[in-house]
N, C-alpha and C positions, 0 to 999 in steps of 0.2 A: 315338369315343363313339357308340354307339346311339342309336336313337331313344326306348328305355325305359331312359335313363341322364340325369344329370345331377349337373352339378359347380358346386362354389360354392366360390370363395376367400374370405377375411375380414384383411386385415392387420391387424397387431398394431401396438399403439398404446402410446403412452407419454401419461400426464395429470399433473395436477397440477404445471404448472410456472409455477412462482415463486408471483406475485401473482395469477394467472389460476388457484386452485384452484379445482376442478371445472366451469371454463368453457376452458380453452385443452386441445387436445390435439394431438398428430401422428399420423397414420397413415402407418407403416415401411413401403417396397416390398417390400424383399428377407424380410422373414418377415411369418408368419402360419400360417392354419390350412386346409385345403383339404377340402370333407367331398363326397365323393362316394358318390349312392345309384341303385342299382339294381334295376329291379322283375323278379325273376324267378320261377320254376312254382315250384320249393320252398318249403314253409312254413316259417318260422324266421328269423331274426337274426343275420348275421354280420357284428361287429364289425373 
């Protein structure tokens, strides 16, 4: 990774279990979402 780079993981989570609705949650290792952005000369957006 460069130094005009940077990455960000976020694991996915599971809520609402049982009696603990919208106060208990997990956060899974193995998935999630990983968003990686980079500043480069071109103008534009790619997805």
């Amino acid at each position: 990774m460069s130094a005009k780079q940077i990455e960000v993981y976020s694991p996915a989570s599971i809520a609402n279990l049982g009696p603990g609705f919208d106060v208990f949650g997990i956060a899974l290792d193995e998935i999630g979402d990983t968003l990686r952005v980079e500043l480069v000369q071109e103008p534009g957006v790619e997805v």
